[in-house]
Structure formats: C-alpha cells, structure tokens
C-alpha positions in Angstrom: 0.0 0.0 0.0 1.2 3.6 -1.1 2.0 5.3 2.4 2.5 9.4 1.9 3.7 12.2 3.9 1.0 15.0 5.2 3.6 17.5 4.1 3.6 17.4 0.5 5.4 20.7 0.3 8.4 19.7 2.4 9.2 16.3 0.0 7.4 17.9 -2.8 9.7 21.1 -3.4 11.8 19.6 -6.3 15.4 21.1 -6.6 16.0 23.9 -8.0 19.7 24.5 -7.8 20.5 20.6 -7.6 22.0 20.1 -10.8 24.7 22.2 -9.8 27.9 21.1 -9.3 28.9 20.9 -5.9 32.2 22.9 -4.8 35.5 20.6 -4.8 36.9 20.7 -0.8 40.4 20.1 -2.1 43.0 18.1 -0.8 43.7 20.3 1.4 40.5 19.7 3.7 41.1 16.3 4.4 44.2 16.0 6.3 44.2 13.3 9.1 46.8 10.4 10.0 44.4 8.2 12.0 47.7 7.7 14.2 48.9 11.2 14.7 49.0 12.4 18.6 46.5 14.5 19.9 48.3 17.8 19.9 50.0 17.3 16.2 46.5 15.9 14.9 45.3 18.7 13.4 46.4 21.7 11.5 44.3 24.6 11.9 45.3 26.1 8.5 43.6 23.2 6.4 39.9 23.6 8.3 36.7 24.8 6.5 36.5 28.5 6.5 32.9 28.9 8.1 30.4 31.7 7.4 29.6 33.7 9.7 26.1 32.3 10.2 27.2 29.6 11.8 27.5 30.3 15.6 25.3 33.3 15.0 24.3 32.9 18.8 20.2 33.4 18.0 18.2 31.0 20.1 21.4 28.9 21.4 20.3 27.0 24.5 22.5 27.3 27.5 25.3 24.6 27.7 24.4 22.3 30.7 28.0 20.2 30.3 28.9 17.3 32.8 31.4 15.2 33.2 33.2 17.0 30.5 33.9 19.6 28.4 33.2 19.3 25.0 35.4 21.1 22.6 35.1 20.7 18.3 38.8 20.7 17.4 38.1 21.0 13.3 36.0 20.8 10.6 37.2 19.3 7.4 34.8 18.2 4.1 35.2 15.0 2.9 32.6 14.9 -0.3 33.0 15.9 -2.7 37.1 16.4 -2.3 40.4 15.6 -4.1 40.7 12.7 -2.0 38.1 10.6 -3.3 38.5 8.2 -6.4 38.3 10.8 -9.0 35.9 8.5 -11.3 33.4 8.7 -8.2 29.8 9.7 -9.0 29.4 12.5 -6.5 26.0 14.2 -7.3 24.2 17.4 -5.5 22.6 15.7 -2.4 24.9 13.8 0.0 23.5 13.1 3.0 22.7 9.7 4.9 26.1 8.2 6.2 27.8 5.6 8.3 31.4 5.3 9.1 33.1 2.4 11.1 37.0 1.4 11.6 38.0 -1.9 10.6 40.8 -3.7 10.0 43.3 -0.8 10.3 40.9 1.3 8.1 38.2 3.6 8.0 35.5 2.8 5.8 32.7 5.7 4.9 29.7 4.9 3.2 26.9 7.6 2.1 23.8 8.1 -0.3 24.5 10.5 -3.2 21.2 11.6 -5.4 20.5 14.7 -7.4 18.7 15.8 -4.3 17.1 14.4 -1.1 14.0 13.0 -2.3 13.4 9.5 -3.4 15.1 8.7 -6.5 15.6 5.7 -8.9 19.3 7.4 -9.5 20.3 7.3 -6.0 23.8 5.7 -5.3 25.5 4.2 -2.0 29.7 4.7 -2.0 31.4 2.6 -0.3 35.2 4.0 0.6 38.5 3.3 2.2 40.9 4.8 3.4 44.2 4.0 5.9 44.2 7.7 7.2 41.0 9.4 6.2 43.3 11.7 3.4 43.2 9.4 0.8 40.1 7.3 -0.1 39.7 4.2 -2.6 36.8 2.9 -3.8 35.1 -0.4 -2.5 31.8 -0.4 -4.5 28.7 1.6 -5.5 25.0 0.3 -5.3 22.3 1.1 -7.3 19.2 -0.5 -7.7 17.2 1.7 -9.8 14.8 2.5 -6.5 15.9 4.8 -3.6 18.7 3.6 -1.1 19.7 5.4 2.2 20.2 4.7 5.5 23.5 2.7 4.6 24.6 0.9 8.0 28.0 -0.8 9.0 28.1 -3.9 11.1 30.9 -5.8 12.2 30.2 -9.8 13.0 33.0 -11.6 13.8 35.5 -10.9 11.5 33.2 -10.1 9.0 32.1 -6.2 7.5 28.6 -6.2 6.7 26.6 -2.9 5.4 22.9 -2.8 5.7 21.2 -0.2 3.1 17.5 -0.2 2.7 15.5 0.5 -0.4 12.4 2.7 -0.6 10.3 3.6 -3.8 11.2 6.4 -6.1 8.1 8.6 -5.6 9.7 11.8 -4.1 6.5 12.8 -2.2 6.1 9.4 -0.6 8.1 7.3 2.5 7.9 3.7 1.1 10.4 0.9 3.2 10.5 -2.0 0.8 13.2 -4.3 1.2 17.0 -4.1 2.9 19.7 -5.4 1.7 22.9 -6.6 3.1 26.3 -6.7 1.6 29.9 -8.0 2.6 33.4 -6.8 2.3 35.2 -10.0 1.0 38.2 -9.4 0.1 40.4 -5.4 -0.1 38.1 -3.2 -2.4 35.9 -5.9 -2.9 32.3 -6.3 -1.8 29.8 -8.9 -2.4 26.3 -8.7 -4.5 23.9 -6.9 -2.1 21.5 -9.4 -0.6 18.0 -9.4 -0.1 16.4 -9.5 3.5 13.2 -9.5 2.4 12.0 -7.2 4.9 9.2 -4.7 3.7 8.2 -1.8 6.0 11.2 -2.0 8.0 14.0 0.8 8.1 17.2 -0.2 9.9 18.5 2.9 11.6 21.8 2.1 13.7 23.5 -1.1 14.4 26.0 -1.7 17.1 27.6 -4.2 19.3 27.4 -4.7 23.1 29.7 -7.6 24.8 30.7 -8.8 21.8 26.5 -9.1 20.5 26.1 -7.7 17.2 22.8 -5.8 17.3 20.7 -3.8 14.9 18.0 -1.4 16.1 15.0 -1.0 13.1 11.7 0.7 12.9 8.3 -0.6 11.3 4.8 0.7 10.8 5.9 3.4 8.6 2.7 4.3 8.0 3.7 7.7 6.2 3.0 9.9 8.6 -0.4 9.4 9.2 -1.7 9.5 12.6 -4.7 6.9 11.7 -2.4 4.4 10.8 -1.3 1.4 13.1 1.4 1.9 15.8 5.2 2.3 15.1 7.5 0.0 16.6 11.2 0.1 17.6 13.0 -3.6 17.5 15.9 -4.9 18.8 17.2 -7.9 16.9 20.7 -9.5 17.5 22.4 -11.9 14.7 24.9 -14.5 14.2 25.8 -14.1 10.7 24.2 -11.1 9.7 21.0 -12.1 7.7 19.0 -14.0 10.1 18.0 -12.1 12.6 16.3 -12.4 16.0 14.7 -10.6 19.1 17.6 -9.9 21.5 14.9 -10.6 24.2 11.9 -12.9 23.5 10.5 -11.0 26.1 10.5 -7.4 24.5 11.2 -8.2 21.0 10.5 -4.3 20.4 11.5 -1.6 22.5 8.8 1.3 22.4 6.1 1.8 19.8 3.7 4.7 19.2 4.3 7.9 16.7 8.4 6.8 17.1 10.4 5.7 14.3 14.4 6.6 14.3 15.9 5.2 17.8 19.2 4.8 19.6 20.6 3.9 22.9 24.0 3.9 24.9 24.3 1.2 27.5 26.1 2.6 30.7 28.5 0.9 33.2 25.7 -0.6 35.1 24.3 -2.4 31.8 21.4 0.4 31.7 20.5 1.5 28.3 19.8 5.2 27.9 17.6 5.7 24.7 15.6 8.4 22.6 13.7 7.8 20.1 12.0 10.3 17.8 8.4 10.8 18.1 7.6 12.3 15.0 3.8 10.8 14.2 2.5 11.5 17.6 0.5 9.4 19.6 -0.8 9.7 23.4 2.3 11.5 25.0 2.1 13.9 21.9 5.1 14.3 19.7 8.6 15.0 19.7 10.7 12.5 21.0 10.5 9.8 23.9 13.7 9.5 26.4 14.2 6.3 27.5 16.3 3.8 30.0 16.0 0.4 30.3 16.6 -1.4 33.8 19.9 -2.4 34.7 19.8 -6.3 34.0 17.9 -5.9 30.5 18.8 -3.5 28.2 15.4 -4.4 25.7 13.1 -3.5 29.1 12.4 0.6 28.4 10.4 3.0 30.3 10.1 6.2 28.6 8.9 10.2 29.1 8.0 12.7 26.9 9.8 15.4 25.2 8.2 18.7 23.1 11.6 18.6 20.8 12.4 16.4 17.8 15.9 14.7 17.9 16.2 13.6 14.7 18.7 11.3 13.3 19.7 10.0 16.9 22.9 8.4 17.8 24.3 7.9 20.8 27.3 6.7 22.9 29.2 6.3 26.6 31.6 8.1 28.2 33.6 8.2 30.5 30.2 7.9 32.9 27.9 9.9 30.4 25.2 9.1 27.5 25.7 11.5 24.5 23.0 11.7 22.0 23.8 13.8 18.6 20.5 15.0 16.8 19.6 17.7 14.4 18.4 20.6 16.9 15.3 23.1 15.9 16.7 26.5 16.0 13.5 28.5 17.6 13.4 30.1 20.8 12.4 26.4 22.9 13.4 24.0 20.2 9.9 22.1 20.7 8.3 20.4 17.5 4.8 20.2 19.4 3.7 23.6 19.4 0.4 22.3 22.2 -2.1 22.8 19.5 -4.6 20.6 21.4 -7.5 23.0 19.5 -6.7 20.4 16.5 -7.1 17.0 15.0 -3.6 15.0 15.4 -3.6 15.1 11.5 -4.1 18.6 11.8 -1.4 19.2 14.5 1.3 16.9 12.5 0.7 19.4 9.0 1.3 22.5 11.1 4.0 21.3 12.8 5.8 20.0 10.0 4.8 23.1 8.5 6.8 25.2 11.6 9.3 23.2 11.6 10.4 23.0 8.1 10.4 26.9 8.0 13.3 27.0 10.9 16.8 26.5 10.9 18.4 23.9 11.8 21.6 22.4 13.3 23.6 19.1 14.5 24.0 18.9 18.0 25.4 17.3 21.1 23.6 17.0 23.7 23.7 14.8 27.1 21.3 12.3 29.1 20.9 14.1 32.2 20.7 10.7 34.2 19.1 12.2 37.4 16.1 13.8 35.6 15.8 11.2 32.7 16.3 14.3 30.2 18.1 15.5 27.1 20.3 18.9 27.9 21.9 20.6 25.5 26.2 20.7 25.3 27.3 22.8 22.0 26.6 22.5 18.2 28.7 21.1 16.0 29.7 23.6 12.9 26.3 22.7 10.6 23.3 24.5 9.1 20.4 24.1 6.7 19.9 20.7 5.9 21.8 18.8 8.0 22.2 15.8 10.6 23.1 12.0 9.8 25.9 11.3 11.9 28.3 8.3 12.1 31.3 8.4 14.7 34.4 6.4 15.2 36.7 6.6 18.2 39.9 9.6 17.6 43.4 8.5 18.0 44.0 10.1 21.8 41.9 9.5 24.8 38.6 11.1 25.2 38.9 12.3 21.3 36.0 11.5 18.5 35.6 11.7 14.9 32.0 12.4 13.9 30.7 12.6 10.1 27.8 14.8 9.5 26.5 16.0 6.1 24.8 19.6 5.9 24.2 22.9 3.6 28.2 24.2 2.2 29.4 25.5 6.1 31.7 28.1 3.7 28.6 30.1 2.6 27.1 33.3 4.3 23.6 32.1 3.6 22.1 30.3 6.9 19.2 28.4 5.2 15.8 27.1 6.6 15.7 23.0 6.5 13.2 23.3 3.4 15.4 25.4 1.5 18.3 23.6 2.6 16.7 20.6 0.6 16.8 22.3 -2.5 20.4 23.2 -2.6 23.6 20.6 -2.5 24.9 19.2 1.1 28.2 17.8 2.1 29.7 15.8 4.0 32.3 16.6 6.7 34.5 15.6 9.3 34.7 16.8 12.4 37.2 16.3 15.5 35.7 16.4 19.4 37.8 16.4 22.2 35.6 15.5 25.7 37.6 16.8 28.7 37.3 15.9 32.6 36.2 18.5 33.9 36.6 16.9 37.6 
C-alpha cells in the first residue's frame, strides 16, 4: 500500500539549484593520520572556513555540560574532495552516512542523489581509506529505486553494510526491502543481498559484549496518525542475515508515533535511549527519552519530550550518555507547538509546516541521568539541511571523529531546512575532544 507524507510541500519542493555542481573541498581539507598524537593531529590552516552564520548565537540553548567539556577541534569536508576516487559519482545531495574502523581502516559509506528526495538514480559509496586523506573505492549500489540509510556492522571478523531500499516517488516514504552486503576481500564487496524485509527501516547497528545488534523501525505508516502503531525492534544476529529478538521477552523496545531510535548502554548495563516521536501518539510528539533497567537492556520505560531529535545516535563516556541530533533552532526548540485546538492530522501538518520553516543544526547534547532528560552541550559547525551522523573513536583518549552532512558551512547564507533541501549538502569531518572537567 502507497504510504505518503501529510507534508507534501516539504518532499514535494523539487530542486532547483541541484543540478549544480557541488564545490570541490580540495585536498587540502582532508588532512588526518588516523595515528597522529593528539596535539599534532590537526592543523588549523587546512579547516573549513565557516560563514559567519554559523555560531550566529540566535536561540542557542545554555550549555548544561557534565562530566566534560566538549570542545570541536576542526572541521574538514570530505565529499566531494580531491581525496576521493576521482571516477566517483558524487552528485548534489549527499546526506545519509555511516562510518566504522575496521581492520586498520576507515571505511565511509553515504547516499548521493540529485537531491534528497526519493530517486531511482540514487547511489550508496562505499570508501576506504588507511588515514582518512586518501580514499579508494570499494563499491557503489544502485538499484534503480531509492537507497539510504547505509549501515555498517561488524560480525565476527566479518564487514557487513545494511542499506534499505524505498520507492522512487519523491512525495512518498515507502520501506521495501534491505539489503545486506559483505566486504570479502580489499576493495571488494559482495552482491547486495535481499532480507526480504518490507516496511522496515534499519536505523543504527552496534555491538554490546561482543553481540552484534541492529535497532530498526516498522509501521511506517507515512505519517499518518490513523495508521497502526510504530514500533522500535531490537534484533541480534549470528551471521548477519538472520536475525532475532535480542529478548523474546521485548522483541521491540517502544512503539507509538516513534520511528528513528538509539541507545548507549552505561557501566551498570542500563540503556539510555531516545527515540524520535515524529507521528504522535498519546504522549504527543517530539521525541520519547528512554532507560531500560539495569539487567535488560530491551526492558524501556520512557517520558516525553516537546523537541524532535532527529537522526539520533548515541554513545558512553567516560560515565555519560551522548546523543547527537539535528536541533530546531526556535526560541524552545519544541516540535509540538500544544495545539490541542486540532485533530492530530491537523497538528502533525502544522507542525511540520513550523518546523520545516526553521533553521536547523547538528547537535550534542547529554542524558541528564538524574532527571531522565536530554540537555543541550554545544553544536557542531552545521546548518540548513543537516544531521546524519556516524562516529568512530579519535586516536587520543577522550577524542572522536563524527561525520555529518549539511548545507556548504563556507557560505554566508544560513538556510531554513526546506530550502536547505533544494540546494547541494556535504559531507564533513569533524574532530571532538571530551575533557574531565573533575
């Protein structure tokens, strides 16, 4: 069955500066040694120039850090750039990501399109690279329907990636099958691989105690509020096409209006999750923060938040649960606006409506474990439309390497998200430090 957005007018704007070609970063914006020291890592002179819009200041939460301070040491583009096999297809929209290290490499993988909407022409790179300067190409799939979501998972000593496939109707949100693939040999992948899993988007993947996992979402539904609930599931596998409930006993984590989800499992084996709440349901709509108990990390209890973290991911520590999410740049950040006058249909199209009209930004932010609550800790350089992350650990202690697409971070121009969708994005690298604060 055809399942469409509300929001025709957010998927439905077309592209109107798309076709052009992207800027080229350079060389000279992806300099990293994955095993340089922490002080000779970076050098300043080869960062992004940002535009002034950036850190503009205008409805920037206050910073409610904890454990650590969190500091972005530099921002360097990756696509398009001189380091990328020069004989790579890299069109207007890049956006949806995963990175993971393996094997003494980094491997990046990201859907390219004309622009962000589905599309029969949409690619997913995979590339290599020993120190994140240089990349070589590993394989590009195209299935003549929409791919994103590309997802790395590492089972035993195997490298799987996940993708899933949608339609190619650009105003409709149609899950129809993933796919799996496997690095078998250097450069080398296999034939992608049916699942045969309809109506099911897998969002992050990760291992805990040696478990793989992967964390999907079903129900799509569009995003019609009459349709039947969403649900978040957590499946573990052995060999990365069978898959199973990690607990018979909660073989999904929350369902309602949620879809995208992610969780960080702390030193006492409690998971610390948020998962967006975009359709609504009962506790309205915006997000649901969640923990699980301490001896099962599928069992969730969850509260309510007004704001929308999109595109979670999330991670420990050092004693703390980071989320990074795309963050609504309005005066309180919320997505439900407490229009209880309306129909839920009614309230999801003028939300959407609000929300595509703002600004937006990738964030970090930080489970506040005492009040079960997400707190904001500092943006990272983005704008317009932005916020896929992926994240590997850095070469020094308490040091990260985040991926994030957005809207060119050289322009002056500080777009909404709807016009950022009509205009190219990139994809950059960015370095965190996390200090002690104690």
């Amino acid at each position: 069955m055809k399942r469409r957005l509300l929001v025709g007018f957010v998927w439905g704007l077309g592209c109107g500066n798309c076709g052009e070609e992207p800027l080229d970063g350079g060389r000279d914006a992806a300099v990293v040694p994955a095993d340089a020291g922490s002080e000779d890592l970076w050098e300043r002179d080869d960062e992004v120039e940002l535009g002034p819009a950036v850190d503009d200041g205008e409805h920037l939460p206050t910073p409610q850090p904890g454990r650590h301070d969190v500091k972005v040491l530099s921002t360097l583009q990756v696509v398009p750039s001189e380091g990328l096999p020069p004989d790579l297809d890299v069109m207007a929209a890049n956006n949806s990501l995963d990175v993971v290290r393996f094997e003494g490499r980094v491997f990046l993988a990201w859907r390219t399109a004309p622009d962000p909407f589905a599309s029969s022409e949409a690619l997913v790179h995979v590339v290599s690279s020993p120190d994140e300067v240089d990349w070589e190409g590993g394989a590009t799939f195209n299935v003549a329907r929409d791919l994103r979501e590309p997802r790395f998972l590492v089972v035993g000593s195997s490298l799987l990636l996940y993708t899933t496939v949608l339609g190619t109707d650009p105003l409709a949100f149609e899950p129809y099958d993933v796919l799996v693939a496997e690095r078998v040999g250097a450069g080398v992948w296999s034939e992608p691989q049916s699942l045969r899993r309809a109506d099911t988007v897998v969002w992050r993947t990760k291992v805990h105690q040696g478990q793989p996992m992967i964390i999907s979402y079903t129900g799509t539904g569009g995003l019609s509020t009459e349709m039947e609930p969403l649900r978040v599931w957590l499946d573990t596998t052995v060999d990365g096409r069978a898959w199973r409930p990690y607990s018979r006993a909660n073989p999904f984590v929350v369902e309602g209006g949620v879809s995208e989800a992610d969780f960080a499992v702390g030193d006492d084996g409690t998971a610390f999750g948020v998962s967006r709440n975009e359709r609504g349901d009962d506790d309205g709509f915006g997000s649901k923060v969640c923990r699980s108990t301490p001896t099962d990390i599928s069992d969730w209890s969850c509260v309510a938040d007004r704001r929308k973290f999109d595109s979670p991911l999330m991670f420990w520590h050092d004693g703390e649960a980071y989320l990074v999410a795309r963050r609504n740049v309005t005066a309180d950040g919320a997505f439900d606006l407490g229009r209880d006058d309306l129909s839920p249909s009614e309230q999801l199209a003028v939300y959407q409506g609000e929300y595509g009209k703002a600004r937006k930004r990738c964030s970090i932010w930080r489970y506040d474990q005492e009040r079960d609550a997400i707190v904001f800790v500092v943006d990272l350089p983005s704008r317009g439309d932005t916020c896929v992350p992926g994240l590997i650990e850095g070469a020094a202690p308490g040091e990260f390497i985040l991926y994030n697409y957005s809207s060119p971070l050289d322009s002056d121009e500080d777009p909404s998200w709807v016009s950022g969708q009509t205009a190219p994005t990139r994809i950059y690298r960015h370095a965190i430090r996390f200090t002690s604060r104690d």
